[in-house]
N, C-alpha and C positions, 0 to 999 in steps of 0.2 A: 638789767632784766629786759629792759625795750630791744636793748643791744639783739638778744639772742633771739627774740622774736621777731626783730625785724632779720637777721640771720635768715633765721626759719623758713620766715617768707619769702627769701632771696634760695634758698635752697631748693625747696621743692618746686618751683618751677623751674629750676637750672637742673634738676633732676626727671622732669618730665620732659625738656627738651631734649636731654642727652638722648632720654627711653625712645621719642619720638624720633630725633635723627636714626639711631641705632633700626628703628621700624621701618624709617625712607630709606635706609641704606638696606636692609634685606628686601624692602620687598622688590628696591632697584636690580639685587641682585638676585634674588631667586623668584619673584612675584606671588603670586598667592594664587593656586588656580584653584584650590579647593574652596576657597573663602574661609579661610579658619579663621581668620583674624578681621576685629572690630576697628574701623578705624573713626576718628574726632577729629575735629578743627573744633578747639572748645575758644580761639582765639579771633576766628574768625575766618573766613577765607585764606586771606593772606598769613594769617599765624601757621605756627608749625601744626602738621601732623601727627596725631599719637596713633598708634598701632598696638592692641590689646590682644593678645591671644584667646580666643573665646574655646574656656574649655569644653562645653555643651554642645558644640560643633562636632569639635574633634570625637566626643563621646558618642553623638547621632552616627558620623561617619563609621566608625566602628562597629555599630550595630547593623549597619547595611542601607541607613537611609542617610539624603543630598544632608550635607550639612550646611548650605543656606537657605532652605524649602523643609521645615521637621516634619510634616506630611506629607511630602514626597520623597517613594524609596528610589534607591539608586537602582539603574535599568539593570539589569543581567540577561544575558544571550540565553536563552536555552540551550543548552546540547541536543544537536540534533538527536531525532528519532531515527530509528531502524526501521522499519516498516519488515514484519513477519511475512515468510514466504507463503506464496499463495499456491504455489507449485507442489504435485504431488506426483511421485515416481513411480513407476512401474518398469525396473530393470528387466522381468522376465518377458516384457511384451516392446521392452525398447519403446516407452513411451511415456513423455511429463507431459501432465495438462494441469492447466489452471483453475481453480475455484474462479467464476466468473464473480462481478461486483454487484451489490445487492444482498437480501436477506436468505443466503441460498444457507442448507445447511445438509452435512452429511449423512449420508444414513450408510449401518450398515447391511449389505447386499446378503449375505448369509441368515440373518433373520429374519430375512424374507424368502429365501429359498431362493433367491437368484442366481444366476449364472454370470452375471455383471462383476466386473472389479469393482465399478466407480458406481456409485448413484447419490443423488443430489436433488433436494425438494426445494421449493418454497412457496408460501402461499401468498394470496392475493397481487396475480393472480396466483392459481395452483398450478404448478408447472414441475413434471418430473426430467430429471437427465439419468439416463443409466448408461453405461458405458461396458460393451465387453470385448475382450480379446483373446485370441489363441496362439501360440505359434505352432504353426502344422508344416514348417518347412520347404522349400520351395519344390520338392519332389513332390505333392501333394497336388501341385497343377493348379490351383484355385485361381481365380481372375475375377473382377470387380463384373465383370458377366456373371458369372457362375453363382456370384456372392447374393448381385443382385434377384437374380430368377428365384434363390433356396428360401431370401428375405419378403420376397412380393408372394411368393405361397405361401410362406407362415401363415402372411396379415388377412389372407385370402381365407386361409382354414377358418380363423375366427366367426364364429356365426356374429353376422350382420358385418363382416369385415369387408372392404371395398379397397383397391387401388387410385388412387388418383393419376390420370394417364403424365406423360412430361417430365421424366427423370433426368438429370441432367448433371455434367461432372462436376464435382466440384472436391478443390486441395483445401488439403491442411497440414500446416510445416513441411510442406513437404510431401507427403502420400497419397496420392491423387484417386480418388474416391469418387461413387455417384450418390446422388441424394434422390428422394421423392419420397412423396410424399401417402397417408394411406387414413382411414377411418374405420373407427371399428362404433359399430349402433347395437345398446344393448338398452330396450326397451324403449325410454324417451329419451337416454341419452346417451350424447357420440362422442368418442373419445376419436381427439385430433394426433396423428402420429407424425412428427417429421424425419426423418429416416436417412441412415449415412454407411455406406459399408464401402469397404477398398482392403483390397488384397497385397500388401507391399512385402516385397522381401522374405515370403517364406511367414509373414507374419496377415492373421486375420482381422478386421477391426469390423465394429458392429455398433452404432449410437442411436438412440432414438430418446426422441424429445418429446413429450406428448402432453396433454389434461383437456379440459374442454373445447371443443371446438370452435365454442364462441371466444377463446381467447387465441385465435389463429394466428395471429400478426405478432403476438408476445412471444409463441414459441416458433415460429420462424425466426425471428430477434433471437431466442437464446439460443436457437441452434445453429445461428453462423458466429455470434458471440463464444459459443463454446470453440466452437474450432479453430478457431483463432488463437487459442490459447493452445492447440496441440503442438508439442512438438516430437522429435526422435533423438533420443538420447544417444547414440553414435548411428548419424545418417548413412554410414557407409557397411553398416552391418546387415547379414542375409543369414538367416537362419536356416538349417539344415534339419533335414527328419530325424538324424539320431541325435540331437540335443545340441549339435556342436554350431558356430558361429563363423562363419569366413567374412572376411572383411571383403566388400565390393570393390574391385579394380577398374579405373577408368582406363 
């Protein structure tokens, strides 16, 4: 009876050395990078090694968090974002422009009785963009002269409406256009106008930026911010009086 208990006791440590070597021999050979496994020296330093596989690791890891940290989840990359297009087309006028950045927001130009394709508000400050265009063909004769003189009488008919003298060119994608500037006073208050028209290719463009005129410097901002975002959808296209499109020859 002592026999088999002292047995006993010659076994199971001759059975935890074997478990323990068989542990120093994987982890020599594959190593352990996740940490799944528990290791002991219950011998002492110099005693052998035991190696435990720790099911509760393995279980964490599978659920998506570190399995040597059970409060912390394992990293994952995000998939990148697409970022939605800001660009908005206008095939029959050969022109994409951009929703500028900030709280701007669409409106539509038809319920309002406008003449505009594009129009875009936002408040504080209050700042309008409208945007129109025609194509009248290059038989039509129009020139960024012409455009300008028909645009500075509009502003002029307006009662209390005023020109600001200093027009001066200015591009967008491409279309080379004039700017100035113009005010219109209706009782105490004056509405500030910044103003862009160019005659390209048979085609007409017309922008104006406007709202208070104590917010002068904001919509000067949005009205080179906008144009910046113009472009022409095939630059080498000229529009014709009867509807038709000839591509431009250098």
């Amino acid at each position: 009876m002592n026999h088999s208990r002292s047995f006993g006791r010659i076994v199971l440590p001759c059975a935890l050395i074997v478990a323990a070597s068989a542990g120093i021999a994987c982890g020599q050979l594959w190593g352990d990078p996740n940490r799944f496994n528990n290791v002991y020296k219950p011998w002492g330093k110099y005693g052998p090694t035991i190696t435990v596989t720790n099911p509760m690791k393995i279980a964490r890891a599978l659920n998506g968090r570190s399995p040597a940290r059970p409060n912390r989840r394992i990293a994952h990359r995000p998939a990148p974002r697409v970022a939605p297009s800001r660009a908005t087309r206008f095939d029959d006028l050969n022109l994409s422009v951009n929703m500028p950045s900030g709280p701007w927001v669409k409106s539509d130009p038809k319920k309002t009785g406008s003449r505009a394709c594009f129009i875009i508000t936002r408040s504080d400050p209050t700042i309008v963009i409208s945007l129109a265009g025609e194509r009248v063909g290059t038989e039509a004769g129009d020139t960024n002269e012409s455009l300008l003189a028909e645009s500075q009488a509009k502003m002029k008919s307006f009662p209390g409406g005023a020109v600001e003298p200093g027009e001066r060119r200015l591009s967008a994608g491409g279309i080379h256009g004039v700017a100035y500037e113009a005010t219109v006073t209706d009782g105490g208050y004056t509405t500030y106008y910044s103003l862009w028209v160019a005659a390209h290719h048979g085609y007409n463009y017309k922008l104006a930026v406007y709202g208070d005129q104590q917010q002068k410097p904001a919509i000067d901002a949005a009205m080179r911010d906008f144009l910046r975002g113009i472009q022409q959808i095939q630059p080498t296209r000229i529009a014709r009086g009867n509807g038709n499109y000839k591509p431009l020859t250098r």
